[in-house]
N, C-alpha and C positions, 0 to 999 in steps of 0.2 A: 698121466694127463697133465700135471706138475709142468713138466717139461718141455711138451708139446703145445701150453699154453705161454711157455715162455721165449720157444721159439719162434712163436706165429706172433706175438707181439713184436718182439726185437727184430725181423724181419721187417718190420714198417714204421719204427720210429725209434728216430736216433737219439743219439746220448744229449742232445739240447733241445727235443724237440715237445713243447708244451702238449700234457695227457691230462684231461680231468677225468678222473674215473669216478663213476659214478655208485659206486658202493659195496659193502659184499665181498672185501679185497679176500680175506680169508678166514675159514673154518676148519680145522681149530685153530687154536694160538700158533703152531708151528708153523704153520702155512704162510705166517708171514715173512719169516725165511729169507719166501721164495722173491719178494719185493724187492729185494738188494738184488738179486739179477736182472729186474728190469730197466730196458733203456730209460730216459724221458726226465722231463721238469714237471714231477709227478706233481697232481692237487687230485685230494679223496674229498668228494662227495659220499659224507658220511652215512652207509645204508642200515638198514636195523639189524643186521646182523654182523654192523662192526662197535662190536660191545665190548673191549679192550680200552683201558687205557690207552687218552689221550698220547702220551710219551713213547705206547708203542707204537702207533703209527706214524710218529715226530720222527724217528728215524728213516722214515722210506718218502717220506712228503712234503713236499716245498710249504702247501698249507691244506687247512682240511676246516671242513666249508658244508653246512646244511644246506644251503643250495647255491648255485652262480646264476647271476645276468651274463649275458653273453650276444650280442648283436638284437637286440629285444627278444633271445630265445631265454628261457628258463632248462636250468639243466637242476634237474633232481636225480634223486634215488627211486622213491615214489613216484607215481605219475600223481600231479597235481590234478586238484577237483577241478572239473568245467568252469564250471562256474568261476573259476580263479585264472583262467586261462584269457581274459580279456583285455587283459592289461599286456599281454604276451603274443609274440607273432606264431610259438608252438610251444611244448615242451620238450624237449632229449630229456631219456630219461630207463632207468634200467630196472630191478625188482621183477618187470613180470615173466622172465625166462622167453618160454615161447608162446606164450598167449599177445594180443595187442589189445591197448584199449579201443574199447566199441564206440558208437554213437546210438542214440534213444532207437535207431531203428536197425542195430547189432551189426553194423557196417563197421570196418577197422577209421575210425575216426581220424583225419589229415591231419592234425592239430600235432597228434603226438607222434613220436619217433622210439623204439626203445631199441638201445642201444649196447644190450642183453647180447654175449659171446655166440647163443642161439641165432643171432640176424645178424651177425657184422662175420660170419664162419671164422668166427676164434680169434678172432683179431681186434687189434683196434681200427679205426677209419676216420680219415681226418675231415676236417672240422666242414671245409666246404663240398665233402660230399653229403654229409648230413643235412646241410644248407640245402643241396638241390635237389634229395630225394625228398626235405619237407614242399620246398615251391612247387615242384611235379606233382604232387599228390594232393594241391590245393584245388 
């Protein structure tokens, strides 16, 4: 699986081309490895299950980052609470595999995106297609 997630990324982003990954990079420690074969001008959005020293992710990361602004998007690990989302035009955001967050009446809420290998089929996807699957879905 290693492999095949390494191929379907380097498939779609080149050796200078800006990835903020959104957390989660790898479990266990050797899995981080696999990061030095990735294309990209990596930035980690750091998720709770990247519990390693700082220093070991310094080697595969331009910078690493609890959350970014991004065009008035918020890009986490976690999806950020509602309630915190109004200062924001949505969230990107990864942690919940293939679940999505809901709204008070259990509808998949427009606000968020997650950006979990489960919805993007294993890959990465660049930045203004996220843009226009959040607008569409407003």
């Amino acid at each position: 699986m290693d492999e095949a997630l390494i191929d379907n990324w380097n498939s779609v982003v080149g050796p200078d081309d800006k990835v903020y990954h959104l957390g989660d990079v790898a479990i266990p420690r050797r899995g981080l490895k696999c990061l030095e074969k990735l294309n990209g001008n990596k930035v980690l959005i750091r998720g709770n299950h990247d519990i390693f020293k700082l220093s070991d992710y310094t080697k595969y990361f331009r910078d690493i980052r609890g959350c970014h602004y991004l065009d008035s998007y918020i890009l986490t690990h976690i999806p950020v609470h509602p309630c915190n989302l109004t200062r924001y035009t949505g969230n990107i955001h990864g942690h919940l595999h293939f679940r999505r967050v809901q709204d008070e009446q259990g509808d998949i809420d427009p606000r968020y995106f997650c950006v979990c290998v489960e919805h993007t089929d294993y890959r990465p996807i660049e930045w203004e297609e996220v843009r226009a699957k959040l607008k569409s879905s407003v």
